[in-house]
Each structure stands twice: as structure tokens, then as C-alpha cells.
C-alpha positions as CSV (number, residue, x, y, z in Angstrom):
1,X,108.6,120.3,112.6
2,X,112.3,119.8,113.8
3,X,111.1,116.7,115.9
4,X,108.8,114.9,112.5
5,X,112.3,115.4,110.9
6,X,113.7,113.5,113.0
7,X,111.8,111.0,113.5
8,X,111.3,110.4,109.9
9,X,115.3,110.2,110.1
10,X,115.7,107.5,112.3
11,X,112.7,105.5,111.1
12,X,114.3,106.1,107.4
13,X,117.6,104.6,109.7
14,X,115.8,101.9,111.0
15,X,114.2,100.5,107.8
16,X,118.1,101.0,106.0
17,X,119.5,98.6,108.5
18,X,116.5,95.9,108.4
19,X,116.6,95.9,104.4
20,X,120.3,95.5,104.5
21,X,120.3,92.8,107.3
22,X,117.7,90.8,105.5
23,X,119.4,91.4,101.9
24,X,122.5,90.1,103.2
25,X,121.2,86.8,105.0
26,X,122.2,88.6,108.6
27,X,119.9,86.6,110.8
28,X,121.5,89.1,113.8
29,X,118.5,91.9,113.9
30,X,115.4,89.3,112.5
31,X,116.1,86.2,114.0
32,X,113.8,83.6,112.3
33,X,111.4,85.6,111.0
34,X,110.6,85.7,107.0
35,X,111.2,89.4,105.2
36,X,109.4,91.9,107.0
37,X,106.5,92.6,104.2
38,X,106.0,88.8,103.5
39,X,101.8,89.0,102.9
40,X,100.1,85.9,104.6
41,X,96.7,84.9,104.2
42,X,94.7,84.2,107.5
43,X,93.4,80.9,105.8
44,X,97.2,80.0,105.3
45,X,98.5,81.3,108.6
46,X,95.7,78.9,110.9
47,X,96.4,76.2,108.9
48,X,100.0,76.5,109.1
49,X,99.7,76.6,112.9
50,X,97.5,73.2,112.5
51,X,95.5,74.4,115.6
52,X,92.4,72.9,117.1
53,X,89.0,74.9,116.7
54,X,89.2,76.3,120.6
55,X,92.5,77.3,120.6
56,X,91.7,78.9,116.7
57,X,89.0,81.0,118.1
58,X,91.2,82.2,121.3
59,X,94.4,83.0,118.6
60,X,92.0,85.3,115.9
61,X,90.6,87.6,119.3
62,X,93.6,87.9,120.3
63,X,94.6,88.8,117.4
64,X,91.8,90.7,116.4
65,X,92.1,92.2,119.5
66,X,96.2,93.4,118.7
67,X,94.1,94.8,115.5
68,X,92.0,97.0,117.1
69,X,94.7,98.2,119.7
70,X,96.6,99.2,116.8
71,X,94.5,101.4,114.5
72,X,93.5,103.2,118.0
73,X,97.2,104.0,119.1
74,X,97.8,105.0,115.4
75,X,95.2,106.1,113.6
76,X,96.1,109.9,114.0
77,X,99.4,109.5,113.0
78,X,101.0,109.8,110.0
79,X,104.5,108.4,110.6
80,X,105.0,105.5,111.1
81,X,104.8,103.6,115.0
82,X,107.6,104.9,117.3
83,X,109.8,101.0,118.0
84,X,109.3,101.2,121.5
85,X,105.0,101.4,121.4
86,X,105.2,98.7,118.9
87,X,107.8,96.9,121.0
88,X,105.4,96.6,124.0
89,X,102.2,96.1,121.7
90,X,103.5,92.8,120.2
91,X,105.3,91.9,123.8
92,X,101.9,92.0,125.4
93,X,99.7,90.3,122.2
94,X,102.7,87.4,122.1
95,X,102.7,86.7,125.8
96,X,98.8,86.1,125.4
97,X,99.6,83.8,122.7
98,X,102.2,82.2,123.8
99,X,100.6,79.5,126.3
100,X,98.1,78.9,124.2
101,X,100.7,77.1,121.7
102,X,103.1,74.2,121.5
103,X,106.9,75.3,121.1
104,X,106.5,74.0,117.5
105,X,103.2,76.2,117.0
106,X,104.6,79.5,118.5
107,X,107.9,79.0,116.4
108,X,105.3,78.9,113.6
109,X,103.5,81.6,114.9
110,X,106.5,83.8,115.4
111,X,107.6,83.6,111.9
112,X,104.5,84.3,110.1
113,X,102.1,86.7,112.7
114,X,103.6,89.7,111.1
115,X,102.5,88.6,107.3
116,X,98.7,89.0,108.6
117,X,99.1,92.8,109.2
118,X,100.8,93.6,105.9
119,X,98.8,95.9,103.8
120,X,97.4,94.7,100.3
121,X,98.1,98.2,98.7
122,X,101.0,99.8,99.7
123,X,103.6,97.8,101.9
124,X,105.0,100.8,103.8
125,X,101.6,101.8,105.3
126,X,99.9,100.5,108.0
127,X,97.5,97.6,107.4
128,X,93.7,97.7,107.5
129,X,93.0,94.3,106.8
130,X,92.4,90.8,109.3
């Protein structure tokens, strides 16, 4: 129980300091990226990228793949994902990506990737959707 407290402290720590970084225009913890629950369709987010249809279909498995990889590393927990796994999940999904992209497509990319995985419902949940 001791150790659920505190992790629910630091991720309560966590999600303090994002909200206040992105409230006040810091650009220091999210670099480019848009608020952290901005929804995204997957219509908008291909056609955003402007991507031929080969290097679409690579983009949605990977993608699909990150998908998958996530609701098996998580779907017995009810906190939410420790920084570090997520950290290495989104390293590893992003360095497949990556050559697959022009700089001004990854840049894209990069800003938007996270809007696909927002939930519909509730925004502090993990998503079930893509």
C-alpha cells in the first residue's frame, strides 16, 4: 500500500509540473509538442503528415503495433504508466518511425503522435481507441 501511495504521489507530482509548464507557456519540459490531452483524429493526423500510401501503411503498424505493446504492459494496472516504461516505449516506437519521415514530417509527427492515444471519455485514463 505504502509503495501505490507513493507512486500515486509522484505521478500526482508529475502531472502538477506538466500542467503548470504548459499553462505558463514554459516550452522547457514539452518542447514543441501541443497540450498533452490535445485529441487528434487518425484521418487528421495522416493527412497532416501528407505521407505517401507505402510509407502510411508502414506509420499505422507501427503504430498499431505501439498500441498493442501498450495495453499488454498496462492492462493490469490501475495507475497510471511508471515515466521510465513509457520513456523506452515511445523511444523504441519513434526510432522505428523516424527514417521512415522527412525532418518536416517527423517534426509533424512529433507534435501530434500523442493526440491519437488520447481517450474519448475520460482524458486521465489510458486510451482504447486507434
Amino acid at each position: 500500500m505504502n509503495k501505490k501511495l507513493k507512486m500515486l504521489v509522484i505521478a500526482i507530482s508529475i502531472l502538477t509540473v506538466t500542467a503548470c509548464a504548459n499553462a505558463s507557456g514554459s516550452r522547457q519540459m514539452g518542447g514543441d509538442r501541443p497540450p498533452r490531452f490535445e485529441k487528434i483524429s487518425e484521418e487528421d493526423f495522416y493527412s497532416g503528415l501528407n505521407l505517401n500510401s507505402d510509407i502510411e501503411a508502414k506509420l499505422k503498424v507501427i503504430l498499431s503495433d505501439f498500441k498493442v505493446t501498450l495495453d499488454e504492459t498496462f492492462k493490469d494496472s490501475k495507475m497510471p504508466p511508471e515515466m521510465e516504461i513509457m520513456k523506452e516505449l515511445i523511444e523504441t516506437r519513434d526510432s522505428k518511425v523516424e527514417p521512415l519521415l522527412t525532418d518536416a514530417q517527423y517534426k509533424t509527427y512529433k507534435k501530434t503522435v500523442e493526440g491519437l492515444f488520447v481517450p474519448d471519455n475520460d482524458k486521465g485514463q489510458r486510451p482504447n481507441n486507434m
